[in-house]
C-alpha positions as CSV (number, residue, x, y, z in Angstrom):
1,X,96.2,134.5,113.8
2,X,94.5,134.3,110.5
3,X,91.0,132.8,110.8
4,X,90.2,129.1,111.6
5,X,89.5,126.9,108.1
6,X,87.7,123.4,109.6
7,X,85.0,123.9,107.3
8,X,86.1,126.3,105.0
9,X,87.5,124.6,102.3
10,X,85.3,122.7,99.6
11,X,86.6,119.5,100.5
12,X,85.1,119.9,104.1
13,X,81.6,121.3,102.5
14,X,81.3,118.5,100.5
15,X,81.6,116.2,103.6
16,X,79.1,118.3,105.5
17,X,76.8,118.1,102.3
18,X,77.3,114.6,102.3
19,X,75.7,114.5,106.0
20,X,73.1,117.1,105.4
21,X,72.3,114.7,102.4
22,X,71.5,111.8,105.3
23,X,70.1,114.1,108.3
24,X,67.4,115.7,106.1
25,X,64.1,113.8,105.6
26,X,63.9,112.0,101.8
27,X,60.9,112.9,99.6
28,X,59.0,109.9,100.6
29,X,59.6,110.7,104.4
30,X,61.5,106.9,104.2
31,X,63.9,106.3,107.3
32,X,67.3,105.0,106.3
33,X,70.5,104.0,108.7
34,X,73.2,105.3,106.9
35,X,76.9,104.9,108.3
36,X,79.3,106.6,107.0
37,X,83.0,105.7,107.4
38,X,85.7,108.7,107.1
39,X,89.6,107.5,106.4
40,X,91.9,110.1,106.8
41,X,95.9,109.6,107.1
42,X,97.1,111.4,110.4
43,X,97.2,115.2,110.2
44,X,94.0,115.1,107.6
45,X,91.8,117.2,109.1
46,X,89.1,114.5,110.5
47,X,88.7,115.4,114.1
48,X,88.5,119.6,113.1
49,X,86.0,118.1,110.7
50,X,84.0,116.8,113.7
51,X,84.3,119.7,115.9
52,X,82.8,121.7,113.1
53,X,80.4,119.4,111.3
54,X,79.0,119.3,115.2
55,X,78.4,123.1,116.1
56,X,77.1,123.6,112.4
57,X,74.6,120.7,112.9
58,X,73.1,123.4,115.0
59,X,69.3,122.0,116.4
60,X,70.1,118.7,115.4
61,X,70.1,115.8,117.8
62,X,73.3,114.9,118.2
63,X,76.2,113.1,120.0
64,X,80.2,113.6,119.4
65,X,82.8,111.0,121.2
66,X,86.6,110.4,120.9
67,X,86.6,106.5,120.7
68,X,90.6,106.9,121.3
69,X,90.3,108.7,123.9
70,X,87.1,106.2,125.6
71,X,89.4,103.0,124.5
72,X,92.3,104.2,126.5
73,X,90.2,104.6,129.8
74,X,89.3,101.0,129.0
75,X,85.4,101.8,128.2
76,X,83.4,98.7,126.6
77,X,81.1,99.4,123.5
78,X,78.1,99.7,125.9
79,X,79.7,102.5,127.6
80,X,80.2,104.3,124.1
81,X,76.4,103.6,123.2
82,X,75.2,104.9,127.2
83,X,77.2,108.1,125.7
84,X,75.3,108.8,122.8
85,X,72.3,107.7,124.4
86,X,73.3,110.4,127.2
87,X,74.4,113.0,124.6
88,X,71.5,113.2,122.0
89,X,68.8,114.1,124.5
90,X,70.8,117.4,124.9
91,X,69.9,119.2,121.3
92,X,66.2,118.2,120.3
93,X,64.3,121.6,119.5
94,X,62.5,119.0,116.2
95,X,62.1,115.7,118.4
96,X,61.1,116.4,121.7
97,X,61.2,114.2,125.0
98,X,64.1,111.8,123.4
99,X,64.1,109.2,125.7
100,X,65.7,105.8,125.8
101,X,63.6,103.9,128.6
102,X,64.2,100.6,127.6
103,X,67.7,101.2,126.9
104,X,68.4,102.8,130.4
105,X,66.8,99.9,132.4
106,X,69.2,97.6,130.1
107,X,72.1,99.4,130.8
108,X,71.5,99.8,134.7
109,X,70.8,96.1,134.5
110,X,73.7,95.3,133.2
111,X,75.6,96.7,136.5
112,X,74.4,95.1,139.4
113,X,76.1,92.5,140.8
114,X,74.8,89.2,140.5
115,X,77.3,86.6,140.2
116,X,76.8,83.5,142.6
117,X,73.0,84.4,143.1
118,X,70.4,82.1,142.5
119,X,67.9,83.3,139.5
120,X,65.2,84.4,142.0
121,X,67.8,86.9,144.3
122,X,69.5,87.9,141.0
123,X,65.7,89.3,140.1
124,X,65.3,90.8,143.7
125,X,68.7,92.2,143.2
126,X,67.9,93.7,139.7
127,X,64.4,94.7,140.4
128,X,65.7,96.5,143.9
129,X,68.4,98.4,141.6
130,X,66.0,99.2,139.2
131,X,63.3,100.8,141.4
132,X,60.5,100.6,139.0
133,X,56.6,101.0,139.9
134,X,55.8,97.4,138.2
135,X,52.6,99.3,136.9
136,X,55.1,100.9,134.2
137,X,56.8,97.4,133.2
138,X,54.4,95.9,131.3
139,X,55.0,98.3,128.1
140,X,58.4,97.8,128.3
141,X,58.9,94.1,128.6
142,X,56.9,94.0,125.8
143,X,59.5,96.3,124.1
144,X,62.4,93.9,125.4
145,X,60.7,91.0,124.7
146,X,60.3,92.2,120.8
147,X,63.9,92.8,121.0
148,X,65.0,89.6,122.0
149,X,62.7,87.8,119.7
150,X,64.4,89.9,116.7
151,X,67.9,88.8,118.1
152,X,66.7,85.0,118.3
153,X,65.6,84.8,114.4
154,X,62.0,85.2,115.7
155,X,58.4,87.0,114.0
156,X,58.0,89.5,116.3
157,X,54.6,88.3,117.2
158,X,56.1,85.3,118.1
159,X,58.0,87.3,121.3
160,X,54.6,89.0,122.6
161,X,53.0,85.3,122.6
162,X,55.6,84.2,124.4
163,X,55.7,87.3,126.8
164,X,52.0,86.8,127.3
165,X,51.6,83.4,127.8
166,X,52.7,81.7,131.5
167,X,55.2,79.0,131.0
168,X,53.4,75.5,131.9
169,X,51.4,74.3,128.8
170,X,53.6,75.9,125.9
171,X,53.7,73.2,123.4
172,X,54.7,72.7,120.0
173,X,56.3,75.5,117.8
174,X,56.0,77.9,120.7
175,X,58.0,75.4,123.3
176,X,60.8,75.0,120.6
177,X,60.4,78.9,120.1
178,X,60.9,79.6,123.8
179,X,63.8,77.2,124.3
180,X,65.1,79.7,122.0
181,X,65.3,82.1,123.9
182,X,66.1,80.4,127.0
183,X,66.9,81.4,129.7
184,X,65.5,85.3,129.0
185,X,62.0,84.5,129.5
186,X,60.8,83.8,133.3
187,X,56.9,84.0,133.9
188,X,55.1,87.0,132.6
189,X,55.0,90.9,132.9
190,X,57.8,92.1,135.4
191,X,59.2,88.9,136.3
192,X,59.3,88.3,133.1
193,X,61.3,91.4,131.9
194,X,63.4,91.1,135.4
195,X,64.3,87.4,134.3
196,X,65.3,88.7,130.6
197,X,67.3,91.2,132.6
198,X,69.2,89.0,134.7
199,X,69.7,86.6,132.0
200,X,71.5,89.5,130.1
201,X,73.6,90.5,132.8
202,X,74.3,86.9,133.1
203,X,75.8,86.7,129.3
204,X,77.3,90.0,129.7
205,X,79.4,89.6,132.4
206,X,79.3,85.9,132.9
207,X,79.2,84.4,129.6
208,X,81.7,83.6,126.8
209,X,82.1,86.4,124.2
210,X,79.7,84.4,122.2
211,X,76.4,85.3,125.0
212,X,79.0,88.8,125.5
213,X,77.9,89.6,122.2
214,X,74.7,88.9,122.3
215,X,74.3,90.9,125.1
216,X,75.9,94.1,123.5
217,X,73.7,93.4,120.6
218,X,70.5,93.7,122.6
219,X,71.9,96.7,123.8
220,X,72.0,98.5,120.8
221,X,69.0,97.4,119.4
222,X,67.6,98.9,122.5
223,X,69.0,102.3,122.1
224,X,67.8,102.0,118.3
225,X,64.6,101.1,119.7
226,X,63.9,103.3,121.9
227,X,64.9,105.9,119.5
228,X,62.5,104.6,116.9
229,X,59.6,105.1,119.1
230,X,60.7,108.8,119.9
231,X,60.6,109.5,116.2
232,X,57.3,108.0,115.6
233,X,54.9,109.8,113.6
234,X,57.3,112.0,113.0
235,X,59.0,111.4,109.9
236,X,59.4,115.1,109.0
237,X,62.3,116.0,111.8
238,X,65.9,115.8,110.8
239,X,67.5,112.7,111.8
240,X,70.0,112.4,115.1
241,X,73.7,112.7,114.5
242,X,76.6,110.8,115.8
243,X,79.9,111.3,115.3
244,X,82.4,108.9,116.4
245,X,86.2,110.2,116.3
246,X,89.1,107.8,115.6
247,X,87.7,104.5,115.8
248,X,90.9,102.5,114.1
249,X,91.3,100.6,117.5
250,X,89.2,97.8,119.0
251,X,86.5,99.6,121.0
252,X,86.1,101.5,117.7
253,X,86.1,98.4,115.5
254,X,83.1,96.8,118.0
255,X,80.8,99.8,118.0
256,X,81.0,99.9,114.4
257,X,80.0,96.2,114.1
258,X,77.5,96.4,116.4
259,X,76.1,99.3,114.5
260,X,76.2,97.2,111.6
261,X,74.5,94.2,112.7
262,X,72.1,95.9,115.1
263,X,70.8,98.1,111.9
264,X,69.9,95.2,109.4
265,X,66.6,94.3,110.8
266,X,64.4,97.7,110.5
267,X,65.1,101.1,109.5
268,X,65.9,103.8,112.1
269,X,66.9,107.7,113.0
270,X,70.1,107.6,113.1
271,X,73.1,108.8,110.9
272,X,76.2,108.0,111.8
273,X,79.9,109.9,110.6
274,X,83.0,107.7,111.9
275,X,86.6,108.6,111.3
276,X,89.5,106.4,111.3
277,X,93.3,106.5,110.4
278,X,93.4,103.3,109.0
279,X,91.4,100.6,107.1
280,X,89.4,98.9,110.0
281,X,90.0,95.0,110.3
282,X,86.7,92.9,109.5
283,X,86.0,95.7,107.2
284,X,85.0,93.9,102.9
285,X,88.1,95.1,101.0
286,X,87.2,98.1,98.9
287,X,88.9,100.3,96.9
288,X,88.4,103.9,98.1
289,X,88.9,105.2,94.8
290,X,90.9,108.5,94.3
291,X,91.2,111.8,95.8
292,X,89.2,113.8,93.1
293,X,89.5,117.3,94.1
294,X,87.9,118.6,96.9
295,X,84.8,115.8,95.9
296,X,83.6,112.9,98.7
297,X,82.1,110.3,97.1
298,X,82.3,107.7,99.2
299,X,81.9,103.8,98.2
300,X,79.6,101.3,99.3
301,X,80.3,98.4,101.3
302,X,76.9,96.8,102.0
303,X,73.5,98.1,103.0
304,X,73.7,101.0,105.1
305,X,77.6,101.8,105.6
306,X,79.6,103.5,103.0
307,X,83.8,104.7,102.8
308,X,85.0,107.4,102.0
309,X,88.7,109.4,102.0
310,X,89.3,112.7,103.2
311,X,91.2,114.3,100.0
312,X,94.4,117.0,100.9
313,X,93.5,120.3,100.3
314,X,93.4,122.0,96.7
315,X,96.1,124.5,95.3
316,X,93.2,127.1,95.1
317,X,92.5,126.3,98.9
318,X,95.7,127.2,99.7
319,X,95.7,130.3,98.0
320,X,93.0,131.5,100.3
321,X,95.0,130.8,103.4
322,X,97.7,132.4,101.8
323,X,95.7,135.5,101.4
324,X,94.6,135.1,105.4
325,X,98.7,135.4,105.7
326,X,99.8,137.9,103.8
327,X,96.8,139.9,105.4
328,X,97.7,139.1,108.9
329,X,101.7,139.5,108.7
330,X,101.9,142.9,108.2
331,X,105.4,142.5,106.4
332,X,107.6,145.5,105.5
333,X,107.8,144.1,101.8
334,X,105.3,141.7,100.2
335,X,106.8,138.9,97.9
336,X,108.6,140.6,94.9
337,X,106.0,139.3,92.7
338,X,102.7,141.0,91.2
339,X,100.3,138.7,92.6
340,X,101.5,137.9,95.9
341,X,98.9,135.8,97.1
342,X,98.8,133.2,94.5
343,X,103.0,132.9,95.1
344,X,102.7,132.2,98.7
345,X,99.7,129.9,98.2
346,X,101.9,127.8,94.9
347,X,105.2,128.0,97.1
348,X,103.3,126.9,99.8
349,X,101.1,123.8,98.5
350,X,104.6,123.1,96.4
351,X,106.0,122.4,100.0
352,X,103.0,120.6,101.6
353,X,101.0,119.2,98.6
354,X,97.9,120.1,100.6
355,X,98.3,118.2,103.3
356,X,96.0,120.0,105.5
357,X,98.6,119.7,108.9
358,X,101.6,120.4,107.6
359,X,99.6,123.5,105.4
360,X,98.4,124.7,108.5
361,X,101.6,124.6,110.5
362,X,103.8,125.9,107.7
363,X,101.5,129.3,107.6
364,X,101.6,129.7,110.8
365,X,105.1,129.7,111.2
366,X,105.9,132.2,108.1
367,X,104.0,134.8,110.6
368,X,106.1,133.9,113.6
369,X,109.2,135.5,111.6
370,X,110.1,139.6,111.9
371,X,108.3,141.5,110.2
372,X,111.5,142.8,108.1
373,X,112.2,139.4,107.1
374,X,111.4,138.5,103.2
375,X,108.9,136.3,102.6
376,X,111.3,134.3,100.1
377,X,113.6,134.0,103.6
378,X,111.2,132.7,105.6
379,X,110.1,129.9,103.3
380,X,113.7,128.7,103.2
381,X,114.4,129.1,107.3
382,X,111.0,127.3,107.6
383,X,112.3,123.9,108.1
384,X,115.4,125.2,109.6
385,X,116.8,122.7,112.6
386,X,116.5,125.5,114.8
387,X,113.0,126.3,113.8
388,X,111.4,122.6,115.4
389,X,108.7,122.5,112.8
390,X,110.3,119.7,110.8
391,X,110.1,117.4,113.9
392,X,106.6,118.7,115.2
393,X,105.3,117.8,111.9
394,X,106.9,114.9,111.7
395,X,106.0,113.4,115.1
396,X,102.4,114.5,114.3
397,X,102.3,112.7,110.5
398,X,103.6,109.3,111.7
399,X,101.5,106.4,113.0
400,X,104.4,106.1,115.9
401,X,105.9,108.8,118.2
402,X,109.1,109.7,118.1
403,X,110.4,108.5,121.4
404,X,110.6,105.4,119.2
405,X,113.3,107.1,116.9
406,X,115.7,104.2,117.6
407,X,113.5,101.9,116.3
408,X,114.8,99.8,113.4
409,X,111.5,100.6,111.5
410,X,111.9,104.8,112.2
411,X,115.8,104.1,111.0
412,X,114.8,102.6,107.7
413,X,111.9,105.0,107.2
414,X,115.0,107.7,107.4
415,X,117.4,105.6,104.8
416,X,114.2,105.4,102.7
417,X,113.2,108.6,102.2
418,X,116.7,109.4,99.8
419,X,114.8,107.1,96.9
420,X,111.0,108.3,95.0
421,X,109.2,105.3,96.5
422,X,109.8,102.8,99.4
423,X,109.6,99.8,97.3
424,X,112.9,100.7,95.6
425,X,113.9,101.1,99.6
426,X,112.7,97.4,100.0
427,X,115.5,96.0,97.9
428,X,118.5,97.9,99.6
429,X,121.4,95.7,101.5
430,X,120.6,97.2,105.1
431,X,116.8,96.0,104.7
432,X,117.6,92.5,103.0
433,X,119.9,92.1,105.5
434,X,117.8,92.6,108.4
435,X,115.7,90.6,110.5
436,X,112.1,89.0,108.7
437,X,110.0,91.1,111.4
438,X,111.6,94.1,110.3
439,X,110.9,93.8,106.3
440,X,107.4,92.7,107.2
441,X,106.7,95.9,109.1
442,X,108.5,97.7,106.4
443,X,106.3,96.6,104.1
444,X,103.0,96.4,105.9
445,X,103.9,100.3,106.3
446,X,104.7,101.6,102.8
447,X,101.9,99.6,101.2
448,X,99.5,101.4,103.8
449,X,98.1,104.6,101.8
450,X,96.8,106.0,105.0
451,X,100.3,105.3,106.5
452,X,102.4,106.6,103.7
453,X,99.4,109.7,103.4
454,X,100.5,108.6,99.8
455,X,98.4,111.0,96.8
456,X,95.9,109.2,94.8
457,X,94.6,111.4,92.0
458,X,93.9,108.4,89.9
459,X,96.7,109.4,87.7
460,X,100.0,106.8,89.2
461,X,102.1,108.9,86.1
462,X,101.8,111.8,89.1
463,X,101.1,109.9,92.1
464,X,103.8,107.3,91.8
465,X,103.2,103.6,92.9
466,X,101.3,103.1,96.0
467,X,104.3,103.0,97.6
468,X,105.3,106.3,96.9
469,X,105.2,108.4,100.0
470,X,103.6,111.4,100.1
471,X,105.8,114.3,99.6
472,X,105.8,116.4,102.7
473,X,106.2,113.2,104.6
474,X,109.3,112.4,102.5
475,X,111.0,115.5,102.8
476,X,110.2,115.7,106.6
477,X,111.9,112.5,106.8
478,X,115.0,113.1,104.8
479,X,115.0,116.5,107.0
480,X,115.6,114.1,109.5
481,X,118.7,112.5,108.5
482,X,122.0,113.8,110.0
483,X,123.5,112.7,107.0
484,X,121.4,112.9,103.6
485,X,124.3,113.2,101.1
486,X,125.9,110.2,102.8
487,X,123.0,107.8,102.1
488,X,122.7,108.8,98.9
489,X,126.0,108.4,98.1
490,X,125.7,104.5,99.4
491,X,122.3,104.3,97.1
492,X,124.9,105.6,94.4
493,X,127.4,102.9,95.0
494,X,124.9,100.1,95.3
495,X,123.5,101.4,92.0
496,X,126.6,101.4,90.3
497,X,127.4,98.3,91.3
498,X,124.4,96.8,90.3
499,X,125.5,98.7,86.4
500,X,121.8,100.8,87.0
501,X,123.3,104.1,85.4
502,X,119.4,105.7,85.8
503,X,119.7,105.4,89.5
504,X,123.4,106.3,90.0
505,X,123.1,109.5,87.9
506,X,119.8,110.2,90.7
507,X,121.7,109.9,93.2
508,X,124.7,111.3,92.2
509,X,122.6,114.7,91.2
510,X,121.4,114.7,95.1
511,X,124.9,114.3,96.4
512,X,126.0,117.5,94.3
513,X,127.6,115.6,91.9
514,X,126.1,117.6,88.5
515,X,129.2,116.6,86.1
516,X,128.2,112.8,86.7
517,X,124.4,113.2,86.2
518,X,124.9,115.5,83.1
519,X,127.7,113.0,81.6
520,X,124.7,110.7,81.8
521,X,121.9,112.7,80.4
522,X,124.3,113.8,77.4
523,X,125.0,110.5,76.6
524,X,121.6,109.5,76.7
525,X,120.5,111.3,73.6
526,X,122.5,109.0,71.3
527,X,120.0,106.1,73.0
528,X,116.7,107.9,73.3
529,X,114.1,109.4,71.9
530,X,113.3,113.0,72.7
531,X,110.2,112.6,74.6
532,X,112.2,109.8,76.6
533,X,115.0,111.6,77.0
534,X,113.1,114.8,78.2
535,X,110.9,112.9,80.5
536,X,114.3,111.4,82.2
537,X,115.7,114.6,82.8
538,X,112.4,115.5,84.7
539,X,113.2,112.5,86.2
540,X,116.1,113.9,87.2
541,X,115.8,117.2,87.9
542,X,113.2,116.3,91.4
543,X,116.2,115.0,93.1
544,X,116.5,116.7,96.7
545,X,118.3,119.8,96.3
546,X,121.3,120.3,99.1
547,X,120.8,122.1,102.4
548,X,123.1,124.5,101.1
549,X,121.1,125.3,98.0
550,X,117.5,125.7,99.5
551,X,117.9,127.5,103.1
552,X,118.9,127.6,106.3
553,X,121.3,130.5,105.4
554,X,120.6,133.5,107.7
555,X,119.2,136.6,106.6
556,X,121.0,138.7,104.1
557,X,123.5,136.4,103.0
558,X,121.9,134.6,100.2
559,X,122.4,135.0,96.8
560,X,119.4,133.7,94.9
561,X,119.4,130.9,92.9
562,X,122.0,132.2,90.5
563,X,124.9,131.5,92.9
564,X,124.4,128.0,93.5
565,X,123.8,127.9,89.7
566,X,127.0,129.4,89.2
567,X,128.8,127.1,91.5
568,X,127.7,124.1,90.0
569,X,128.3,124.8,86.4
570,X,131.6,126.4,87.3
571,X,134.1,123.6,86.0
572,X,132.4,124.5,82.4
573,X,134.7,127.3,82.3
574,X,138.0,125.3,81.1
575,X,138.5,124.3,77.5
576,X,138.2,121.0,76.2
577,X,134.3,120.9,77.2
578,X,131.6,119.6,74.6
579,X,129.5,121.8,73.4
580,X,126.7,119.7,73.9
581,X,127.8,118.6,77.6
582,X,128.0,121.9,78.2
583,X,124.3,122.8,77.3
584,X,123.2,119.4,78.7
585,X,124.9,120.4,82.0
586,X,123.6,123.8,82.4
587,X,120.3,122.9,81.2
588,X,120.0,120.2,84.4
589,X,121.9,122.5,86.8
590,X,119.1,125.0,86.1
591,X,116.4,122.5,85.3
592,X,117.2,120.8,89.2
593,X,117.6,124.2,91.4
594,X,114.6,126.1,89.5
595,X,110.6,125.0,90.2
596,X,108.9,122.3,88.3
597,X,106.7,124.5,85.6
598,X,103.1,124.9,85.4
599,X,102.7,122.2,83.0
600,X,105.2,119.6,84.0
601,X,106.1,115.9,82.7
602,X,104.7,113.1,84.7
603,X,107.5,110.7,85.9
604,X,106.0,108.4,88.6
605,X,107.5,110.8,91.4
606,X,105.3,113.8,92.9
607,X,108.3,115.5,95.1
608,X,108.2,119.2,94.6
609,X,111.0,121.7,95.9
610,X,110.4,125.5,95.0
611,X,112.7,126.8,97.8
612,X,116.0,126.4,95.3
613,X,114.5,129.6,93.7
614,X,111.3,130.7,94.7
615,X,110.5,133.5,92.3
616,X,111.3,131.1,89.3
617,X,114.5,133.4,88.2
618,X,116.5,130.2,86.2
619,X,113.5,129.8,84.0
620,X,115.2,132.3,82.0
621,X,118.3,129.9,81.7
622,X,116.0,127.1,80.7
623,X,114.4,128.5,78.2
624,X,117.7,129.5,76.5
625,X,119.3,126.4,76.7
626,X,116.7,124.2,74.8
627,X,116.8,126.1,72.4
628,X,120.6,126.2,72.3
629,X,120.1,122.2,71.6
630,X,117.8,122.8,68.9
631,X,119.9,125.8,66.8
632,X,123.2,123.7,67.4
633,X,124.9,122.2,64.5
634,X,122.8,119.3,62.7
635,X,125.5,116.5,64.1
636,X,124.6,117.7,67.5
637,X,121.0,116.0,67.9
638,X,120.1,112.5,66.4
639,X,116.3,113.3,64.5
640,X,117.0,117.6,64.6
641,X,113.5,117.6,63.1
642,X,111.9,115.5,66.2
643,X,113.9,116.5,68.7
644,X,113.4,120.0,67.7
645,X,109.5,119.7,68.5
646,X,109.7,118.2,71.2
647,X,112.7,120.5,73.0
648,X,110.9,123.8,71.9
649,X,107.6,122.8,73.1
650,X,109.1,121.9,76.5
651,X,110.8,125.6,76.8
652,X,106.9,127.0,76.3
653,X,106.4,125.4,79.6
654,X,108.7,128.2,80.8
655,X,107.6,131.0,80.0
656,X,105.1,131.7,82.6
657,X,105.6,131.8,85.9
658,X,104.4,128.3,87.4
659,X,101.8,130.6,90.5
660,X,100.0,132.2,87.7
């Protein structure tokens, strides 16, 4: 197998700058509590992220925990903050002796059993659990008591007086000050920090979520505490590392908030990397701003916590797996190309768009094929039925498993993916026609970014809407269907009927039905301009190709891209035809089976297919047919002088190969 890329590309160095950034001291030696939120859609990468950002943080302290995993063994934020209290102590070679004292006796507190005992056998109960020489207590109820005095909107100071001082005779500010606190503070020293104790495990397992809070809140200021003191003097080491993995669910959504609240009152340590799936709830509303490259620049929400999106991975990043392939497949016969590398890495990324899943899946299944098989072959048979890799990747892109296939959500989804963008699916009879739960989940989905793994390159000309799925999802989706041409062919009806020609001749093209799209296009150059009319026949032209055009055929019987070619265009062969038509028709036969060009017109619909031809042969046909329409007689064109710009600067795009 070629060798393992979490960390490789510059998308994943630029996160792990990110976090060097944060875990190395500032220039001033200042502390700061960064948090750093990761969104990723499923299949992004985040979690091989994590596994790498943690071995290379090599010497660092640091913690890694799979919130999912913790939230589905029913585990309460305390348990996730005993984990990386548990976890950091294991890598300190900068900070030595990490200890979290006060935060242990907390924690251990907060598990005895104490409900139905009066105060004073709660505190024999604690205090028995705890097994603490009361010689040592005095430091740290001093330490608790700060705490609690920060939680209660007190000076510090104010929560040593009150530690110090025995109960009778408190009067004025520091009476109303302790009733404050009440009921954490009982007597002085060790009964004091035994009464604080029990009146925490009191609110944490007895109180409403209100005192629950509370509790959880002392707990972390504990932990950041404790780890404050460890670092003292020392403001020279690297910071500690956590890294929390998929924290889109509850459990997730309360250690984050916790963090955030328990990190407002004095700086600390601590740098902390989540990762989610999706937006977290309670979370300001931010843009995330656009997947610029292989860049992470993530936004600010407030002090101290930061979002930021994982970006797909970049043509040239594919490339260099591509090279890891071709190097590892040991094929009879490279692709029939010069540079080999840079084909497999466009046909590839053409397929997957970067998504760093499907990338990964797809090259590993071209080197599961026999070695005598062509590279062009493979590509096709890739998403073959009987290959399973449409349905793994599938199952592993969506938010819900496929056991749920039956679902009325999964069935629309599939109906969906025949049109550029789900909001155009919104509008269909089936879905206006169903239930209001139904259309709300429909839409709560396809507006989603995270859900739809829609691209954002800032540019919605290339992107589409935000409703626009993201390609590989789309095609793994119309893969799906038993049916494709038969849902389009409904889309076509309900176009016509609706007298939406631009739709009809879409979905007549992806049902096979060249004569009608062409008779469309032809007659559209008496309406539009040329730009207009060029960008609607790259409209066009991304319609889904047929099964039967772009693989599944076994070995040795294909034909290129020249026979389907040839099968379409074949009813130009009679008399009677327009000239015109005739160009217009071959020229979006070729145009639809053949790969969008290097430079290619921006229509609001990112879908790619290269597996129609793969080496680019019908950009031969292309070429030749523009500029058929340009030296046709003068009645043929509208403006000959405009349209003649326009058309011949559009065949230039084909005469490279689009991989170079």
């Amino acid at each position: 197998m070629p060798r393992s890329w979490p960390g490789q590309s510059a998308r994943d160095r630029a996160v792990e700058a990110h976090v060097e950034s944060l875990l190395l001291p500032g220039p001033d030696g200042a502390p700061r509590r960064p948090v750093t939120l990761l969104l990723g859609p499923r299949g992004s990468g985040k979690t091989t992220l994590l596994e790498h950002l943690y071995g290379w943080a090599h010497g660092v302290p640091r913690a890694w925990l799979d919130v999912a995993e913790r939230a589905g063994r029913n585990e309460q934020p305390v348990d996730v903050l005993a984990a990386i209290a548990a976890g950091l102590p294991q890598h300190e070679p900068q900070v030595k002796n990490l200890q979290f004292r006060a935060f242990d006796i907390v924690v251990q507190a907060l598990s005895v059993q104490i409900r139905g005992l009066s105060d004073e056998a709660a505190r024999r109960a604690v205090g028995a659990e705890l097994a603490r020489p009361r010689s040592g207590w005095l430091g740290l109820v001093l330490q608790l008591a700060q705490i609690a005095a920060g939680l209660a909107g007190l000076p510090a100071a104010v929560g040593y007086v009150l530690q110090l001082l025995p109960l009778a005779g408190q009067s004025g500010i520091l009476a109303r000050t302790r009733l404050r606190l009440s009921p954490v503070l009982r007597g002085r020293t060790a009964g004091a920090g035994l009464g604080l104790l029990v009146a925490l495990n009191r609110a944490y397992n007895e109180g409403p979520p209100g005192q629950r809070g509370f509790a959880e809140q002392f707990v972390c200021r504990a932990l950041l505490d404790d780890l404050r003191r460890c670092y003292h003097k020392k403001d020279w080491a690297v910071r500690s590392l956590v890294l929390l993995d998929n924290i889109d669910n509850r459990l997730g959504r309360d250690v984050l908030r916790l963090l955030r609240e328990a990190r407002t009152a004095a700086t600390d340590p601590l740098v902390v990397l989540a990762t989610a799936g999706s937006y977290p709830h309670g979370l300001p509303a931010v843009p995330i701003g656009p997947q610029s490259g292989s860049a992470f620049a993530p936004q600010p929400i407030d002090e101290g916590l930061s979002v930021g999106r994982l970006p797909d991975l970049t043509r040239a990043e594919v490339d260099l797996q591509a090279r890891d392939i071709l190097e590892e497949a040991d094929a009879i016969s490279p692709p029939r190309v010069e540079n080999g590398t840079r084909w497999l890495g466009w046909a590839v990324y053409e397929l997957t768009r970067g998504q760093p899943e499907g990338t990964r899946q797809v090259l590993a299944g071209l080197l599961e094929f026999d070695r005598a098989v062509p590279w062009e072959v493979r590509l096709r048979q890739i998403f073959a039925p009987s290959n399973g890799l449409a349905r793994r990747l599938l199952e592993r892109l969506l938010p819900f498993g496929l056991e749920h296939q039956e679902s009325e959500l999964y069935q629309a989804l599939l109906r969906a993916s025949v049109v550029p963008d789900l909001a155009q699916a919104q509008v269909t009879p089936e879905l206006l026609a169903a239930g209001v739960a139904l259309q709300q989940s429909f839409n709560t989905f396809c507006t989603d970014p995270l859900r739809t793994l829609h691209l954002d390159t800032g540019d919605e000309a290339a992107d589409g809407i935000v409703e626009t799925p993201h390609p590989l999802l789309r095609r793994l989706l119309r893969y799906a269907l038993d049916d494709p041409a038969a849902v389009h062919a409904d889309r076509r009806t309900e176009a016509e009927g609706l007298d939406d020609p631009r739709a009809a001749a879409y979905h007549a093209l992806a049902c096979g039905d060249l004569p009608a799209a062409a008779a469309y296009l032809d007659g559209l150059i008496e309406q539009a301009g040329p730009r207009d009319w060029y960008a609607e026949l790259a409209r066009l032209r991304r319609a889904p190709l047929p099964a039967s055009v772009v693989g599944g055929e076994a070995p040795g019987t294909l034909t290129g891209p020249w026979g389907p070619f040839e099968r379409f265009v074949r009813h130009l062969g009679g008399e009677g035809v327009d000239p015109r038509l005739r160009t217009v028709t071959r020229l979006l036969a070729a145009s639809w089976i053949a790969p969008e060009p290097l430079e290619s017109d921006q229509v609001g619909d990112p879908y790619r297919d290269p597996l129609g031809d793969p080496y680019a042969e019908l950009y031969t046909e292309i070429n030749a047919r523009l500029h058929t329409l340009v030296s046709a007689d003068t009645h043929v064109l509208p403006d000959r002088v405009a349209w003649t710009s326009v058309l011949l600067n559009k065949a230039g795009h084909y005469r490279e190969m689009p991989w170079q």
